[in-house]
VMD Tcl script that draws the C-alpha trace (Angstrom):
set ca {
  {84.51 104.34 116.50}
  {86.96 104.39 119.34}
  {84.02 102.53 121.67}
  {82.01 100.58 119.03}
  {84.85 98.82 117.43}
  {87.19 96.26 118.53}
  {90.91 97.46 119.16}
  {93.14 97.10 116.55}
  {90.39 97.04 113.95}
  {91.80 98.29 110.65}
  {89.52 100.89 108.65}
  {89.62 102.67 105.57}
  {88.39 106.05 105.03}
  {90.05 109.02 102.47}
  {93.47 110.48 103.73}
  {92.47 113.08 105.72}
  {89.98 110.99 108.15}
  {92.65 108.16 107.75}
  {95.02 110.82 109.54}
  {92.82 111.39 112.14}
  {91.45 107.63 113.24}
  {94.90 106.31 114.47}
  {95.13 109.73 117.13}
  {91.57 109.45 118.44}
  {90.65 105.48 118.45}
  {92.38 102.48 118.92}
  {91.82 101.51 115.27}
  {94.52 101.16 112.68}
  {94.59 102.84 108.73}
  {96.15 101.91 105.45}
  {96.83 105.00 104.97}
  {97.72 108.22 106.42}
  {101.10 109.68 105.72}
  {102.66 108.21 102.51}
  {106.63 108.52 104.09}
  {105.56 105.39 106.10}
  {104.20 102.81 104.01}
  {106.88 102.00 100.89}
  {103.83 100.59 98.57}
  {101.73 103.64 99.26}
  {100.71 105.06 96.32}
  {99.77 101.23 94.87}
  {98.27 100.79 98.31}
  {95.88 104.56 98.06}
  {94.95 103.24 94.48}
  {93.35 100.31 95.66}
  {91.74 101.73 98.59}
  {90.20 104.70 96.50}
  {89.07 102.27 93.96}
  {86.72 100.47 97.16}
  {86.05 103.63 99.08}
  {84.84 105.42 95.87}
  {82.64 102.40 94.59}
  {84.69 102.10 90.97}
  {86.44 98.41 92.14}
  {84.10 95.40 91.28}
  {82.65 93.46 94.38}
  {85.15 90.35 93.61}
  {88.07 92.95 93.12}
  {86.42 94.90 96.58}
  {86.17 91.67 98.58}
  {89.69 90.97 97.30}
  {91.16 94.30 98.47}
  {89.33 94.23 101.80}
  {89.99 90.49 102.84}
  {93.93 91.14 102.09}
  {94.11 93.73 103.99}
  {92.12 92.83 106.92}
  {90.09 95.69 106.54}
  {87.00 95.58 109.49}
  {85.37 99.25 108.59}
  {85.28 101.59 106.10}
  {84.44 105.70 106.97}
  {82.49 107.53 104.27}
  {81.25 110.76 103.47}
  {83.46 112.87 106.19}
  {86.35 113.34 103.26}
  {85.12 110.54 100.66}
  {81.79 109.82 98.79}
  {78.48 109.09 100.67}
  {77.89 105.70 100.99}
  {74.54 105.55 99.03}
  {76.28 107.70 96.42}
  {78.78 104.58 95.31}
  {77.88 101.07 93.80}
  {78.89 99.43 97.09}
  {75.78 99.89 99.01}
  {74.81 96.43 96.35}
  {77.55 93.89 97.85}
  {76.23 92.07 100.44}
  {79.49 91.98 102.36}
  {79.18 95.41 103.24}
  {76.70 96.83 106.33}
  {76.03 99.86 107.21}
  {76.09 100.17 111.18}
  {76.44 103.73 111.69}
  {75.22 107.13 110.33}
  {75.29 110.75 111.51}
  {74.44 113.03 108.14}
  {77.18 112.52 105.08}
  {78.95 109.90 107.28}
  {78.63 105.94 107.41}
  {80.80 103.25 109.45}
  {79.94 100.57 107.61}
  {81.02 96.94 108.97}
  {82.92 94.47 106.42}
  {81.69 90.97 106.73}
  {83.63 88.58 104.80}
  {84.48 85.23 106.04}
}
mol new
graphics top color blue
foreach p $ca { graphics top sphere $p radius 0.5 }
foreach p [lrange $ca 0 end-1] q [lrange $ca 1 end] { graphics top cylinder $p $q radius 0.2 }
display resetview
């Protein structure tokens, strides 16, 4: 991620890989460490509803286009991302894979 992404890029992935990103690329997270975000927990909610394939595209695309969201991790400490619906919205490419885990790219204009 650090060399295939543009800096600054914000991704989502589950909290432990969300810890990680910010210390080895020059990507950003929505979450990492919930004493610096004061909407955290509302903030993790969302997130897990996307990242786990639960939200609705419309309520996905909404979550992802407010938060500038660029990539989403899966499978390192979240689902496989042909185990969740979102592999169906068209919004959503997969551009990387290595086993369980999937960069996939958010397109959304």
């Amino acid at each position: 991620m650090n060399t295939n992404t543009p800096m600054g890029s914000v991704v989502i992935a589950g909290e432990f890989a969300s810890g990680m990103i910010p210390a080895f690329t020059d990507s950003r997270v929505l979450i990492a460490r919930d004493d610096v975000v004061p909407d955290y927990y509302q903030v993790r909610d969302g997130l897990f509803a996307v990242l786990d394939g639960r939200a609705p595209d419309y309520i996905a695309k909404d979550f992802l286009r407010r938060y500038n969201v660029r990539y989403i991790l899966f499978g390192l400490d979240s689902h496989r991302f042909e185990d969740t619906e979102n592999t169906k919205f068209p919004f959503l490419k997969e551009v990387f894979r290595s086993g369980n885990v999937s960069v996939v790219a958010v397109r959304i204009n």
